[in-house]
N, C-alpha and C positions, 0 to 999 in steps of 0.2 A: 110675509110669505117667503118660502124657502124660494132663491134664485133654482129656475131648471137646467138641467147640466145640458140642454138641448138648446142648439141653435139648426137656424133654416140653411139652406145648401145654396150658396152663393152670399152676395154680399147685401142683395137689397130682394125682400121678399117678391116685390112686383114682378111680375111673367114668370115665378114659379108654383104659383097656383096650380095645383090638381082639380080645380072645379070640372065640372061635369067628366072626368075620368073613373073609369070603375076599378072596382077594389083591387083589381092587383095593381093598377097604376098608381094608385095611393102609397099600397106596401112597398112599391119599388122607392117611392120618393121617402117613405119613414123609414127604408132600408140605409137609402141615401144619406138620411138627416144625419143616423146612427154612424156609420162609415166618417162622413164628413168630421163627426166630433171624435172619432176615435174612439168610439164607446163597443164593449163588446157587446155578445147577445146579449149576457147576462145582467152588465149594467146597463144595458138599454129597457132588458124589463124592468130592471129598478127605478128606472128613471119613468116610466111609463104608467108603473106601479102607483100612481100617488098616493092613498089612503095607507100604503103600505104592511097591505092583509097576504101578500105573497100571490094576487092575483091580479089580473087587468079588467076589471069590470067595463059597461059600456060608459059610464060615466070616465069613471080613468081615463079610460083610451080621450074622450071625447076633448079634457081638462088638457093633456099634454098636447094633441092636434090642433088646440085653438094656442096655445105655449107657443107650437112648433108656424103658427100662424100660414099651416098654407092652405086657406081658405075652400077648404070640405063644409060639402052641406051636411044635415042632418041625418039625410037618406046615405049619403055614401061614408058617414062614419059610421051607420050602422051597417053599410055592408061591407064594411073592412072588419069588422069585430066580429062579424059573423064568418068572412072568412078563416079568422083567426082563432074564433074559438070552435076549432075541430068538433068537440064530442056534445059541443051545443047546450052547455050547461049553463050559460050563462056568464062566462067567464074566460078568462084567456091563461091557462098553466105556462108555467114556464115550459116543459117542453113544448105545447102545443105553440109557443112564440119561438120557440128553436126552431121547430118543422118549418112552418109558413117563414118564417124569414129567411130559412135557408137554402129557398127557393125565387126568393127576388132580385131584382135584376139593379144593383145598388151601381155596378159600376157604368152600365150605361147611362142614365141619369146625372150620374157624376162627369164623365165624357162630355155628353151636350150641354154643360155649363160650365165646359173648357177646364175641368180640374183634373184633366188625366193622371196627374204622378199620383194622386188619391184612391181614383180608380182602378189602379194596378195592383195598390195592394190586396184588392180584394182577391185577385188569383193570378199574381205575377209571376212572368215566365220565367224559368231556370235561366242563369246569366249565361252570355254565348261561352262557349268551349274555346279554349287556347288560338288562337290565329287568327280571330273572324277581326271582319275590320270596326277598330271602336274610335273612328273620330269622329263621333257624333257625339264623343262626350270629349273632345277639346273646349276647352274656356271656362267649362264649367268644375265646381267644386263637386268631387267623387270623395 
């Protein structure tokens, strides 16, 4: 079996479980997973894609979530895939996985499991302008 280019978002799956959370609380943490490995939108569909038909089927999705091991019941993988698949065709298009993820909340998630310099990248502020005070970065490698 092909290794998946996904790992869970910290270092040990336990107390990151989304069980009984609903489906955007799920997207936020497959937002996460995605963010945390560095992966963009688009290799993240790939990675998600498994049968590699250029879609996300409910199976797919299902196959990579139990991968990503964080313990979704059956009911709330299917209502992540429903909210993923917009036009309800039974499937998840890449853009319809552009949309919905580009609406999740990937850097909070990542914050409350203490990974902040992660979570910046997702929309990190312009560097201060000439003069501000920057010894907050004495000691550390810039």
């Amino acid at each position: 079996a092909e290794q998946s280019a996904l790992a869970t978002v910290g270092v040990a799956t336990t107390g990151v479980s989304t069980a009984g959370k609903g489906p955007e609380e799920a997207l936020d943490m497959v937002a996460a997973c995605l963010q945390y490995n560095q992966l963009s939108v688009a290799e993240g569909f790939a990675s998600f894609d498994m049968d590699e038909d250029g879609r996300v089927s409910l199976d797919d999705l299902r196959q990579a979530l139990r991968d990503l091991e964080l313990g979704l019941t059956e009911v709330e993988v299917r209502s992540l895939h429903g909210l993923l698949d917009e036009d309800r065709d039974g499937f998840v298009s890449e853009g319809e996985w552009a949309r919905v993820l580009g609406r999740a909340r990937a850097g909070d998630i990542l914050r409350s499991r203490g990974l902040e310099a992660l979570a910046e990248t997702e929309a990190a502020p312009p560097p201060p302008a000439g003069g501000e005070d920057v010894s907050e970065l004495q000691g550390e490698d810039v």
